[in-house]
N, C-alpha and C positions, 0 to 999 in steps of 0.2 A: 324156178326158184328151189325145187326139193332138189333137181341136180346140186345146186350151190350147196345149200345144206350139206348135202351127205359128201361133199368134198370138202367143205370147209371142216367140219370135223373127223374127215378121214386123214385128213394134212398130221394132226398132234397124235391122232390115237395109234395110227403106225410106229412109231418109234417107242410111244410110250408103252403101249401094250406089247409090242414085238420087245421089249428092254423086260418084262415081265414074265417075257417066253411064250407068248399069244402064238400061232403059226397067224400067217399072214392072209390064209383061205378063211380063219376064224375072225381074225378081226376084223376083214371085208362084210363079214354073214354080220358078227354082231352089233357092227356100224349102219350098217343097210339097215337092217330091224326095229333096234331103235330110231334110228331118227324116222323110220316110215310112221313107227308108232309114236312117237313123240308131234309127229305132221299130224296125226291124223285126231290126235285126243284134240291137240290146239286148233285143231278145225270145223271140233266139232263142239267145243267150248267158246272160244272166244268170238266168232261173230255172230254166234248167238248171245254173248253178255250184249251187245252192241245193238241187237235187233236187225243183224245183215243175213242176207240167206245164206243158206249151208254150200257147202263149197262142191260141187261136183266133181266127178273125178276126172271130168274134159279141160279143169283148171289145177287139179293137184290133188293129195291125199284126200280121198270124200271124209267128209262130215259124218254120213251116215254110217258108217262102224261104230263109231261109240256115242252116235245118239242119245242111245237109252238111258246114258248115263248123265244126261241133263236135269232130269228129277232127282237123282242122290245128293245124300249130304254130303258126300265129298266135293261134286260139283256147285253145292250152295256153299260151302265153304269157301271153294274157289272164288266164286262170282265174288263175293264179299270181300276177299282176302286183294282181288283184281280192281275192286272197285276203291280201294286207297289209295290205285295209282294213280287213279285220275281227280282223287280229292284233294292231293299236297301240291303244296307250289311246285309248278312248274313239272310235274309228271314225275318226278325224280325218286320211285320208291316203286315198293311192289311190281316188277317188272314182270318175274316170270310164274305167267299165267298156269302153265301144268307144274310148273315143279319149283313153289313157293321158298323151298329150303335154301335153293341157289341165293333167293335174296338173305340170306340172313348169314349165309358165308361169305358174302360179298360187304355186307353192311347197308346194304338198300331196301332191308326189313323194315318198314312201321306198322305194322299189323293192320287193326280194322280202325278204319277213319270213319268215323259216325257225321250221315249228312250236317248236321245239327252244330257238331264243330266246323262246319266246314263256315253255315252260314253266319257264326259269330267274327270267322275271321273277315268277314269278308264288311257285316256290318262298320 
């Protein structure tokens, strides 16, 4: 799956970064990089919001790199910010779990959905 990844977004970022003047040894490095480290925060944040074990590295980017970072308030912001996707009808909002901003360029921002609204809808 991280192969797909880091081809699925090396497909746009070659033209567009090389049309920017990127050399094409740079944009390989800075593609690789981020999506390893975009694998690997989402791996070590989101199955844990879910209570699944962490992801060894014999299944893909481990978990355990940014562990530690499960106590921070960025990562309880997260949890909260992730936990709206699964409070609105039908999952359709707060999608992305490390990088919140994407929903709100996109329009599939609703912030923090508090349990409480969720169970009036549902009364």
């Amino acid at each position: 799956a991280f192969c797909a990844m880091v081809t699925a977004v090396m497909g746009p970022s070659l033209p567009i970064l090389g049309a920017l003047g990127w050399s094409t040894n740079l944009i390989v490095v800075a593609v690789f990089a981020a999506t390893l480290t975009h694998a690997m925060v989402w791996n070590a944040l989101h199955p844990n919001m879910h209570g699944l074990p962490d992801v060894p590295l014999s299944h893909g980017p481990p978990s355990f790199v940014f562990k530690g970072f499960r106590d921070s308030a960025i990562f309880n912001w997260l949890r909260v910010n992730h936990e709206g996707h699964h409070r609105v009808d039908g999952a359709h909002a707060n999608y992305n779990v490390c990088m919140p901003l994407v929903d709100q360029l996109v329009g599939t921002y609703v912030g923090e959905v508090a349990m409480q609204e969720v169970a009036q809808e549902v009364a």
